[in-house]
N, C-alpha and C positions, 0 to 999 in steps of 0.2 A: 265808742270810747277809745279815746287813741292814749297809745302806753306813752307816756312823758318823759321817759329816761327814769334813771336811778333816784329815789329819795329816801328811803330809809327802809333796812329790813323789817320784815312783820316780826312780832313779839316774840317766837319762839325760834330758837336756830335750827336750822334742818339736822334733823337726827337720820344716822346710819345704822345698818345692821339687821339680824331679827335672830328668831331662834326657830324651833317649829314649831311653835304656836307662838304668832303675833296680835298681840292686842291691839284691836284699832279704838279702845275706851275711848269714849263713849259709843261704840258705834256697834261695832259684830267682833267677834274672832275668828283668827282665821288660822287653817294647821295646812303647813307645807306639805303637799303628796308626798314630794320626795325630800325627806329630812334631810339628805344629804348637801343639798342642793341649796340648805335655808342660809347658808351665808351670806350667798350671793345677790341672797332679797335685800331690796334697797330701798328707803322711803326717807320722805321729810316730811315736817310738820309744822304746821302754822295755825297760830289763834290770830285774831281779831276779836271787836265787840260783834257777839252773837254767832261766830260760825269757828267750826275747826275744820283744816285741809288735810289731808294726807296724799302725797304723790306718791305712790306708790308703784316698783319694778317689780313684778312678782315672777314668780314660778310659779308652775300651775297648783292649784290649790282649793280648800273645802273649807265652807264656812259656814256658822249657823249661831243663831239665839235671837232673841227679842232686839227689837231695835231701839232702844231707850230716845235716840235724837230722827228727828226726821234726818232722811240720810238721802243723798243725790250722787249716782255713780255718773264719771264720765268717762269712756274709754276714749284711749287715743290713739287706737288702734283697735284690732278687732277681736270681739272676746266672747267665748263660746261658751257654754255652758249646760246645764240640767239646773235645774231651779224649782222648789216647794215654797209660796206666799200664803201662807194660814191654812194651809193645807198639806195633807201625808202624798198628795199626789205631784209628780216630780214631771217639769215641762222644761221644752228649749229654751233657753232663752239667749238671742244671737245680737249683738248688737257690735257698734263700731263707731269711728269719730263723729261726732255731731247727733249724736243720738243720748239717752239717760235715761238709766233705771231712778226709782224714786220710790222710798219705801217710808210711807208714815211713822209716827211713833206708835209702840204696840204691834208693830207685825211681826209675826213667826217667818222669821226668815231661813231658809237652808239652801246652798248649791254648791256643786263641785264644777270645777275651773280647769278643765283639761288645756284649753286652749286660751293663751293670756295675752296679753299686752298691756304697757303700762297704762293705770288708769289715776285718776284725781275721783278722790271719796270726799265729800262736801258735808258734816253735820249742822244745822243748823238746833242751836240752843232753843228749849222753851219756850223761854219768852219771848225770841224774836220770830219764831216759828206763829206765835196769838197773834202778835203785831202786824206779820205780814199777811197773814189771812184776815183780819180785821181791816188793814189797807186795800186787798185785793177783792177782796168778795163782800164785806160792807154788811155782815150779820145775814146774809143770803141764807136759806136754806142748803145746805150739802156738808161734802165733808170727801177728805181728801184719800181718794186710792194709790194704793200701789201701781206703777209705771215699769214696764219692762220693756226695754230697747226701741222706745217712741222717738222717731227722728224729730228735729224743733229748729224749724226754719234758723231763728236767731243764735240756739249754740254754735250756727257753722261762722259764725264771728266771737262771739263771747269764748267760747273755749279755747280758740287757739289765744287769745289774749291771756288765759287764764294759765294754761301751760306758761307761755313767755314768761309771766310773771315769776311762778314757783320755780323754774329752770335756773332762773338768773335769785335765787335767793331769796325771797319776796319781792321782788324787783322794786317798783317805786313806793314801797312802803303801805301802810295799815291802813290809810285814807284811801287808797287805790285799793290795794285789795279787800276792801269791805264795802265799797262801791260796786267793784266790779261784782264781787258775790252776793249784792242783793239783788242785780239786776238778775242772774243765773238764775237764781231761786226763784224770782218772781215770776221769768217764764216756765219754769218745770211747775211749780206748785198752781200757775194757770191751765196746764194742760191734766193736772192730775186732780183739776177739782170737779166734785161728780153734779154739780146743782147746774142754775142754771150757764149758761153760757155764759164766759164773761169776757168782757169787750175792756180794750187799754184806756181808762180814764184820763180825759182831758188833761194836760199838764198846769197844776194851779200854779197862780205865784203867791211867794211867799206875800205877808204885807210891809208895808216900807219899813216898819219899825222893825219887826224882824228880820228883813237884810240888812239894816241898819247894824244891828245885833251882832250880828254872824260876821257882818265886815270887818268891824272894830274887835270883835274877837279874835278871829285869824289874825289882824296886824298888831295885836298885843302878846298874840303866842305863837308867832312864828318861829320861835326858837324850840317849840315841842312836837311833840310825835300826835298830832290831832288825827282823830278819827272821824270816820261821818257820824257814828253815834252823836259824840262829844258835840258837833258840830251841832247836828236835828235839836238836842238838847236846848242849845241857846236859840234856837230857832221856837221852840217849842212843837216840832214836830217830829213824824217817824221818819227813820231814816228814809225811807222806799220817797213820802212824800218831799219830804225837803231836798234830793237829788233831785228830782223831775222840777219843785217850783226852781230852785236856784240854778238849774242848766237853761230853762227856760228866762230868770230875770236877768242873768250874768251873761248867757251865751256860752258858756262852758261850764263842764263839770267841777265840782267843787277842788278835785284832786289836781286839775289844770290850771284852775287860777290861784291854790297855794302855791302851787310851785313858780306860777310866775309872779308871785310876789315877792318870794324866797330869793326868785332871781333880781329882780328891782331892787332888794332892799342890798343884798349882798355886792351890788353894779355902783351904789350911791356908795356903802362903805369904802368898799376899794378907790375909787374915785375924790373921796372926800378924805379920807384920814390914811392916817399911818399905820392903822393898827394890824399886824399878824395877821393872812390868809385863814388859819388856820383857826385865828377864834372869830375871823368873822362868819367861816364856815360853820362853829356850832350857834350863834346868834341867830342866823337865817336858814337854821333846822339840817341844815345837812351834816350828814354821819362825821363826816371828815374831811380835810382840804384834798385832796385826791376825790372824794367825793363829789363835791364842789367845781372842783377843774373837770369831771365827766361828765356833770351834766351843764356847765358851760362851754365845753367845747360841740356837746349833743344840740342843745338848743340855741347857741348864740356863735358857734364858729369859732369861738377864739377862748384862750386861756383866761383863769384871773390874772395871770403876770402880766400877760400881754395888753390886757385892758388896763390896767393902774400903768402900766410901763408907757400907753398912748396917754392918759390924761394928767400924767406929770410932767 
């Protein structure tokens, strides 16, 4: 999945700061070794439909309690530890970029963090947590274990996309980052499933009427913050499945051809009428006309001035 440029931040603005005990709610809590030092902990946070992010700069640190969300660590860098999984007994656990821990819902979790680097803590809600196991494993026999420092061929792509993303602010918005994050999940919650083997299912296509559906829906709300949720919805399917049929029917991910619609439809505005950059910028979903002129100059080479200035 290739990052598209800028289209909208995800739903919550990145928060700063901490204290010495930082709540990652839903997730664990976590207490700075060194108190002193908690200022300087840095994090942001972002929802989507079905998963919460936390990027988080820490100092070294201890954490422990029940995990109410399935939870997926990704370090992005390398991060040392002692670690207790439903158990009093306390093991290494070493991992580093392209690697993830993954801890079901209901696990006793406790470790101290001598050695840290910044990491991305992934929750996945509930419900979307039934869903993705009912897409990926198909009522199979199993059920899913805890995962400590498992390297995963595909994180050595998906994650650094995933960083880029939160660095730059949600980078291209809630449709990309809840894309990108099912696919994450899909591959950790495959290698953490204990039944039998499970192999990446065929890529279906949706059926006509349903991309039919989905078409006319995106060109009637291009002017909104759409998600893949939103999208499977009118599809009538899950999210995991309607990325795989519609990248498969479209040739591109869902996140890559709103935005080149966004761009089409905002290329005809400026070309055809008179009307303000700036409100054809929020018609065709982007944040603001600055907005708009970056990811036209990212994807198309040239300004909105400069494109209305040629076809006047």
């Amino acid at each position: 999945m290739a990052n598209d440029g800028a289209e909208r931040g995800a739903a919550d603005p990145p928060t700063s700061g901490a204290a010495s005990s930082v709540p990652l709610a839903p997730i664990l809590k976590v207490e700075i070794l060194r108190p002193e030092l908690a200022d300087s902990v840095r994090r942001a946070i972002w929802t989507t439909p079905g998963f919460r992010v936390d990027l988080v700069h820490p100092q070294p640190f201890r954490t422990e309690g029940d995990v109410r969300w399935a939870t997926i660590g990704l370090p992005l860098g390398p991060l040392r530890g002692d670690v207790a999984i439903n158990s009093d007994r306390m093991g290494v656990d070493q991992c580093g970029a392209g690697m993830a821990n993954f801890c079901p819902p209901g696990t006793d979790f406790r470790g101290v963090f001598p050695e840290v680097s910044p990491y991305i803590l992934v929750g996945i809600e509930p419900a979307r947590l039934n869903l993705l196991q009912a897409d990926l494993f198909e009522g199979r026999s199993g059920l899913l274990i805890p995962v400590c420092g498992h390297p995963m061929a595909n994180l050595t792509r998906l994650q650094p996309l995933l960083q880029t993303c939160l660095e730059t602010g949600g980078g291209p918005g809630r449709l990309y980052l809840e894309s990108l994050l099912t696919l994450i999940a899909a591959e950790v919650l495959r290698d953490a499933w204990s039944g039998m083997p499970v192999t990446v299912p065929p890529r279906l296509s949706l059926s006509p009427s349903a991309l039919r559906r989905t078409l006319d829906y995106i060109e009637s709300n291009l002017s909104a913050d759409l998600t893949l949720s939103e999208l499977a919805g009118v599809a009538g399917l899950s999210p995991y499945h309607f990325a795989r049929g519609f990248r498969k029917d479209m040739g591109k991910p869902p996140h890559r051809y709103v935005m080149e619609r966004r761009l089409e439809r905002a290329r005809h505005l400026l070309a055809t009428t008179a009307m303000p950059a700036v409100d054809i910028a929020g018609l065709c979903g982007f944040a603001s006309g600055s907005h708009m002129a970056t990811v036209f100059r990212n994807r198309l080479g040239i300004s909105p001035r400069s494109l209305r200035a040629e076809k006047s």
